[in-house]
C-alpha positions in Angstrom: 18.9 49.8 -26.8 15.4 50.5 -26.8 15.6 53.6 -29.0 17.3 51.6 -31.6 14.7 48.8 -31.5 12.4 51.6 -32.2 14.4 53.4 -34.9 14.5 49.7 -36.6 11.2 49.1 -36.7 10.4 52.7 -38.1 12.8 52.7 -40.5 11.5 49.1 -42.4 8.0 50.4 -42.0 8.7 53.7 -44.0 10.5 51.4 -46.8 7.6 49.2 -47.2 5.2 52.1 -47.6 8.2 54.2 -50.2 8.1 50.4 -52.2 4.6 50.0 -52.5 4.1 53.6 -53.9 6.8 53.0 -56.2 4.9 49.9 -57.6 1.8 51.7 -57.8 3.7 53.9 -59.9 5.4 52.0 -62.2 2.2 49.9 -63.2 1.0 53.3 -64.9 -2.0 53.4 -63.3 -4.2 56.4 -62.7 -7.4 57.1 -60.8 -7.4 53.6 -59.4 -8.7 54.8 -56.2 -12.2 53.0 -57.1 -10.9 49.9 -58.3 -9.1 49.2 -55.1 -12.4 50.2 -52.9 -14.1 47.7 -55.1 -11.5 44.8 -54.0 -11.2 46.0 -50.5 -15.1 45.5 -50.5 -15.2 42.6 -51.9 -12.6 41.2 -49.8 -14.4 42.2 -46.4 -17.3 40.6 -47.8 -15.5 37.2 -48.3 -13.5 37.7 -44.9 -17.1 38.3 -43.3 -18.3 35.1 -44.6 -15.3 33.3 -43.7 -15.9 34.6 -40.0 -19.5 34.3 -40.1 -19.0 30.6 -41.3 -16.5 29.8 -38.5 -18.9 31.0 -35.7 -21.5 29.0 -36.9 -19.1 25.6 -37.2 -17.7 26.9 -33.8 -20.8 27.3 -32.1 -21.6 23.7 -33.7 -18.7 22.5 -31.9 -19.6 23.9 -28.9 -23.2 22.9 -28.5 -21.9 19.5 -29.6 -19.5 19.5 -26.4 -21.7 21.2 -24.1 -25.5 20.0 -25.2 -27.0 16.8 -26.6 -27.5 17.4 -30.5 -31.0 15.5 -31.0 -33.5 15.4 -33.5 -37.3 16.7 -32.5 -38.7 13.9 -34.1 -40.9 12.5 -35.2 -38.7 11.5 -38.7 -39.5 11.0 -41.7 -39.0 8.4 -44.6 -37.4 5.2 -44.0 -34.2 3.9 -42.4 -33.1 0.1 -42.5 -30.6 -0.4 -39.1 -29.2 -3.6 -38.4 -28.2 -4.6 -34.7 -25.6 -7.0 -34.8 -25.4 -10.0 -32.3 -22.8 -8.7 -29.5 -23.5 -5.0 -30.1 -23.4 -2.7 -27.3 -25.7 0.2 -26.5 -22.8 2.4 -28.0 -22.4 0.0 -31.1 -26.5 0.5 -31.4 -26.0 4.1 -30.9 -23.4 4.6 -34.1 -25.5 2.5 -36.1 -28.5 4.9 -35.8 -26.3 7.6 -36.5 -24.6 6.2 -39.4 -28.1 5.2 -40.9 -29.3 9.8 -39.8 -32.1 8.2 -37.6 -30.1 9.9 -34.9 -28.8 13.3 -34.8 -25.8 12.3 -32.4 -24.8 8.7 -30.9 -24.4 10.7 -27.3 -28.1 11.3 -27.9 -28.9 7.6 -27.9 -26.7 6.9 -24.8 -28.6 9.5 -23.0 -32.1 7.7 -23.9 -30.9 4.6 -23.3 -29.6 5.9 -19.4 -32.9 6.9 -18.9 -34.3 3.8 -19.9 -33.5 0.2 -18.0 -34.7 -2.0 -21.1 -31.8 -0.5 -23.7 -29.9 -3.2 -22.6 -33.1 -6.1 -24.3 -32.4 -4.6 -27.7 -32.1 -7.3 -29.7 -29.7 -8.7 -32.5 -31.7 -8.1 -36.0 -32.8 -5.7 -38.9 -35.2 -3.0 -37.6 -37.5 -0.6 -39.8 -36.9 3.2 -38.1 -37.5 6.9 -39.9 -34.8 9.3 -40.5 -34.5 12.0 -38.2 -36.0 10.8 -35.2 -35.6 12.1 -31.3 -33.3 9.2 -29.7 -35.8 8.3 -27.9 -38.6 7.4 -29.8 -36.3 5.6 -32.1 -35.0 3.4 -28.7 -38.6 2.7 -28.2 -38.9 1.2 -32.0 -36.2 -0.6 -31.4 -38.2 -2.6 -28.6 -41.5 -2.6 -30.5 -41.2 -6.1 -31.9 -43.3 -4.6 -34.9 -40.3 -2.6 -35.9 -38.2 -5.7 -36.6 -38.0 -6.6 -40.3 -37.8 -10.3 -39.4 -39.6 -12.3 -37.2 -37.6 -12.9 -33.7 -38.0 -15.9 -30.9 -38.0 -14.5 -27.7 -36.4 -16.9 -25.0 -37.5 -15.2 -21.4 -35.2 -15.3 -18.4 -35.8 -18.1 -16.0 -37.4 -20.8 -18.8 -36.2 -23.8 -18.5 -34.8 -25.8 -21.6 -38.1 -28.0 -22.0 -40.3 -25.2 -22.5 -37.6 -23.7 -24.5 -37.8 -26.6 -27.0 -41.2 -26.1 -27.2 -41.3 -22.5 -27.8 -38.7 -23.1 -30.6 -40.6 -26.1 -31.6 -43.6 -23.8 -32.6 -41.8 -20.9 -34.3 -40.0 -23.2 -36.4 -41.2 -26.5 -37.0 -38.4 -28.3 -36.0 -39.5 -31.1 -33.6 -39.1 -30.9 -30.1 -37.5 -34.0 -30.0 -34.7 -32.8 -32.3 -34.0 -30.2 -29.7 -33.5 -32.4 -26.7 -31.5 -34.9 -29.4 -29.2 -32.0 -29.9 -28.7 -30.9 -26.3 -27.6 -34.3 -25.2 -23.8 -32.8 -25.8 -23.3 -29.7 -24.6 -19.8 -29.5 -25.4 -20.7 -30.2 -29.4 -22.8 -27.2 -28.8 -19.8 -24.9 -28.2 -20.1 -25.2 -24.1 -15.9 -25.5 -23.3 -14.7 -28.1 -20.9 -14.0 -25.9 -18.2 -17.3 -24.9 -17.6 -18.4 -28.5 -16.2 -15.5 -28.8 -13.3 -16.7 -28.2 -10.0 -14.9 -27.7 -6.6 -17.9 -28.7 -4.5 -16.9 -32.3 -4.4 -20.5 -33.6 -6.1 -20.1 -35.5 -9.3 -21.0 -33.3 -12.8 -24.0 -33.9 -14.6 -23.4 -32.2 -17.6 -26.5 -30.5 -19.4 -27.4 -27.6 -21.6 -29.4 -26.1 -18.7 -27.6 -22.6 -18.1 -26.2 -22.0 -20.9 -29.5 -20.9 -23.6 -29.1 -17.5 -22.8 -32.2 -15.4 -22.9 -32.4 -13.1 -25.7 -34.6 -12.8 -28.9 -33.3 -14.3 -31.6 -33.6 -14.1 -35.7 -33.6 -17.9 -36.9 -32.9 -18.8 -40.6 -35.6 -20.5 -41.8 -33.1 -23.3 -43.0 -31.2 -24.0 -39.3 -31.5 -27.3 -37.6 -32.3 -27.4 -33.9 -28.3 -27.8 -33.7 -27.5 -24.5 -35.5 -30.2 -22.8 -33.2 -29.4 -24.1 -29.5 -25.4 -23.0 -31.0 -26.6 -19.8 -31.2 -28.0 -19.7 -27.8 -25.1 -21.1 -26.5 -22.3 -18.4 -27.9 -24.5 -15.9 -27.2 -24.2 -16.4 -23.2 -20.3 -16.9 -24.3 -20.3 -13.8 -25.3 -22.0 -12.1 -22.5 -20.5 -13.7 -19.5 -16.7 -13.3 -21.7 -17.9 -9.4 -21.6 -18.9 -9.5 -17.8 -16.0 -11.5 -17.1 -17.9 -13.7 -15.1 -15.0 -16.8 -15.1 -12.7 -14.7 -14.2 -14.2 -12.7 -11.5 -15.7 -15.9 -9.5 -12.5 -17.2 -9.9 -10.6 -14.8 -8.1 -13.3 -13.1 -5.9 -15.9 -16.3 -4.6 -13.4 -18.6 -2.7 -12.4 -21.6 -4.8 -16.3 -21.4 -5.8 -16.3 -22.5 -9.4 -17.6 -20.6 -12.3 -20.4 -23.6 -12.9 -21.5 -23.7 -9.4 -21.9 -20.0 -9.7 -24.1 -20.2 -12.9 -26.2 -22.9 -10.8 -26.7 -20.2 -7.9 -27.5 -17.7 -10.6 -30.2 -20.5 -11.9 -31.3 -20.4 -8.3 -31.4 -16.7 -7.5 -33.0 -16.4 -11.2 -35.7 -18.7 -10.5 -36.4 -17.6 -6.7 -36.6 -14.0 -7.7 -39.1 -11.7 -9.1 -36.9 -8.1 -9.0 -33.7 -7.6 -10.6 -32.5 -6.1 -7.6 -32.8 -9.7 -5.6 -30.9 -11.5 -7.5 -27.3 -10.7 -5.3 -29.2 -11.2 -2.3 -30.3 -13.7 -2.8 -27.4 -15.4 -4.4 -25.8 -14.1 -1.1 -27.8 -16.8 0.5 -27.3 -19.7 -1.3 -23.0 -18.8 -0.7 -24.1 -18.5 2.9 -25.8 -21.9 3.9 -23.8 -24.1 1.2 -20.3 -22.6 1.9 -19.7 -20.5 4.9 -22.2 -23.3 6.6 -23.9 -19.8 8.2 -27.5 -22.0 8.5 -26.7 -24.1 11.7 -28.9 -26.8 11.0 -27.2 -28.1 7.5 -25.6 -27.4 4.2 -28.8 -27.6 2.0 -30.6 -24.6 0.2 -34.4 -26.7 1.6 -35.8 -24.4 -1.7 -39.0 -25.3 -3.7 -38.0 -24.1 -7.1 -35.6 -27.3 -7.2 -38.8 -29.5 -6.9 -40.9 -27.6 -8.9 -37.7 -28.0 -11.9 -37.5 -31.7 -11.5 -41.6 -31.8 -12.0 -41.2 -29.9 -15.0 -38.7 -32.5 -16.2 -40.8 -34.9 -16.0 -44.1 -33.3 -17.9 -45.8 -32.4 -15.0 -47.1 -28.7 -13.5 -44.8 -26.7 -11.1 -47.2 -26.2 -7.6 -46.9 -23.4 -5.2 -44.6 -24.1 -1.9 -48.2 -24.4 0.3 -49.5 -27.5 -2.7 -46.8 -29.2 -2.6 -46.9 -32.9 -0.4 -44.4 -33.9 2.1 -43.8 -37.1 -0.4 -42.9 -34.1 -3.2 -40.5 -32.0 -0.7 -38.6 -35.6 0.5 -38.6 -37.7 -2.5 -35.2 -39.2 -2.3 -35.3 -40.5 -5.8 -35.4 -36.7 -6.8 -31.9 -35.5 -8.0 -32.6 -32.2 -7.7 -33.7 -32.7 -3.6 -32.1 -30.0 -1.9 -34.4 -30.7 1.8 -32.4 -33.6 2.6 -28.9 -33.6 0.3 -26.2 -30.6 1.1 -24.9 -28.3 -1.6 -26.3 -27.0 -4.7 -28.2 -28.7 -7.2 -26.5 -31.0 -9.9 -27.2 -28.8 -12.5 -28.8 -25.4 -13.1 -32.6 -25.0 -12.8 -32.9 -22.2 -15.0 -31.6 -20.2 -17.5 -30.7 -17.0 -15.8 -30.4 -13.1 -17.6 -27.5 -10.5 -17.0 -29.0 -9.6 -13.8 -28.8 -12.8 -12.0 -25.3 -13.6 -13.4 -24.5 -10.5 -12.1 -25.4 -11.0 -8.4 -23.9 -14.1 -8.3 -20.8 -13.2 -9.3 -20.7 -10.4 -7.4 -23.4 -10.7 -4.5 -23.4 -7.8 -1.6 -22.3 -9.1 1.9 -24.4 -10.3 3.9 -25.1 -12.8 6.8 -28.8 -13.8 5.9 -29.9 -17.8 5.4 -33.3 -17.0 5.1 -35.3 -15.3 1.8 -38.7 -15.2 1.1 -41.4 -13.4 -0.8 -43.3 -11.3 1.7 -46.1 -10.1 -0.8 -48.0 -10.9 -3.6 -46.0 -8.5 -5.7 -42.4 -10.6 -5.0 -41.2 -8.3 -2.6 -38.0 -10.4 -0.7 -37.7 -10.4 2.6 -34.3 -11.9 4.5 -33.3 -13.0 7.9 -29.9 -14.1 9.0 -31.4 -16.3 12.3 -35.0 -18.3 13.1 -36.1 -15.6 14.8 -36.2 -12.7 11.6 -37.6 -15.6 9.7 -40.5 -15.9 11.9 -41.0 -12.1 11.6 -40.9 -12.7 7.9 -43.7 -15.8 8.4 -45.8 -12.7 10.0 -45.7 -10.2 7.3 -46.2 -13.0 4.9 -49.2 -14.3 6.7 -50.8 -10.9 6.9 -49.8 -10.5 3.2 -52.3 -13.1 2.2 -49.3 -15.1 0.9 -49.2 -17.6 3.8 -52.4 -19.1 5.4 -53.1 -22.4 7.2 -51.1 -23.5 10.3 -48.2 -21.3 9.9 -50.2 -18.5 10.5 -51.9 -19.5 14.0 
């Protein structure tokens, strides 16, 4: 069988060379030795190329799989990118690509890794170059200076007064049209939902909360209406992407989303690093609703009093200014020495990061947090007597003095 597989293949070899021949023939042609050399040349030289041409897109692929195809910088020209409101790092990333400021969107993603404040990159038309390493263009893109059109910046932790102020200035719009238009929340876009609360205490319903921190471009025709609606889908939009409804709601023990946004207020307001903010939202769970702190329900925090000052035009005070009349006042709403559970409202208007940890705070058994340091450092205790070593480090901190320290 194998000898006549053999045979077989022989025998159609030898009549394709005997018909080839007998073509050559039959053209006539003589001494065409040189013209096919000449073909044959020029065909190796085309099949060269064609190889040549495939390494080079190969080895393209390859470093594109295996590397991080970036520019060296520093561009050239001019590039026009616009970040839309709701984009995502990757979104921002394509967009720079799309507009060759970029070499490759996996190049921005790498920059913006290495680099915490990706995530503040505003919604807004930006002035970049052409060509530029990824991350020098993610450093324009925080350089105010690179936006085309002037953007209000609304910090985490303001409260709405001083963000009717701030608006009030960039834009002419009076103050008092702001607070007119935050009287209904809900005509602002805020759903329904977001006001029930499982706490028992009666809703107060406000816009504190829900102007979510971000810089924003403003039309230089809006009303204070069309602005604070802005605000307002924008922390729509990120707590829909965090899922934060839907992960208290299944995860925080009959805790409702709004009295999670008011520990977030809390934990935004208490806290000077991101990385406190579950903590200390940890805390606020444990005294108000596992009843962890033996001697009540209440949160006994200062940042409550210091919000209801500011409500009333007057200066927040440090915790060691402020009078025992201040700390008691029962005519204050926002008391939380002397009345269980959480405020009636939020105090601030808390970022990603606080959202975050109170949606999700780490486990824990600590009542107690305080700032140990001039720098913010937080420092927690779970009974009196790790507070008391807290009161020590904070005394030789400088950050307490007086009687506490003796």
């Amino acid at each position: 069988m194998i000898d006549e597989l053999d045979l077989g293949f022989e025998d159609r070899t030898e009549k394709g060379r005997h018909r080839r021949g007998y073509v050559a023939r039959r053209g006539g042609r003589k001494g065409g030795g040189r013209g096919r050399t000449v073909a044959a040349l020029l065909m190796t030289l085309v099949l060269l190329g064609c190889l040549a041409g495939g390494a080079w897109y190969g080895f393209d692929r390859i470093q594109g799989y295996f590397g991080t195809p970036d520019y060296p910088g520093p561009g050239t020209g001019e590039a026009v990118v616009q970040v839309k409101d709701g984009d995502t790092i990757t979104d921002v990333g394509n967009s720079l690509y799309e507009a060759d400021v970029i070499k490759s969107a996996k190049a921005y993603l790498k920059a913006a890794e290495a680099n915490s404040l990706a995530k503040n990159v505003g919604a807004g038309t930006y002035k970049l170059r052409k060509q530029m390493k990824a991350a020098d263009a993610l450093t324009l893109l925080l350089d105010p200076k690179s936006r085309m059109v002037e953007g209000v910046t609304v910090a985490e932790g303001e409260i709405s007064l001083a963000i009717y102020q701030k608006l009030s200035k960039e834009t002419e719009i009076p103050v008092e049209d702001f607070k007119k238009a935050a009287e209904d929340p809900e005509k602002l876009g805020v759903p329904d939902f977001w006001f029930k609360r499982t706490d028992g205490k009666k809703t107060t319903r406000s816009i504190e909360g829900f102007l979510y921190p971000a810089t924003y471009e403003i039309p230089k025709d809006a009303t204070a209406e069309q602005i604070l609606r802005m605000m307002v889908a924008k922390f729509l939009s990120v707590t829909e992407e965090l899922k934060f409804v839907e992960t208290v709601e299944a995860e925080r023990g009959g805790i409702a989303p709004y009295e999670a946004l008011i520990t977030a207020s809390i934990a935004q307001a208490e806290s000077v690093n991101a990385k406190d903010m579950g903590p200390v939202s940890r805390v606020v769970y444990n005294r108000v609703y596992a009843g962890k702190y033996s001697v009540c329900h209440c949160l006994k925090i200062d940042s409550a009093i210091n919000y209801w000052l500011r409500l009333q035009g007057k200066d927040p005070k440090d915790s060691d200014k402020l009078k025992q009349s201040e700390i008691n006042d029962p005519k204050n709403p926002y008391n939380t020495h002397d009345v269980d559970g959480l405020p009636i409202t939020p105090i601030s208007n808390p970022g990603e990061d606080a959202l975050k940890g109170a949606m999700d705070p780490p486990a824990s058994d600590n009542i107690f947090f305080v700032s140990v340091d001039k720098e913010g450092t937080m420092g927690y205790a779970k009974d009196d007597a790790g507070y008391r070593k807290l009161q020590e480090t904070m005394c030789r901190n400088g950050v307490l003095t007086g009687e506490n320290c003796r």
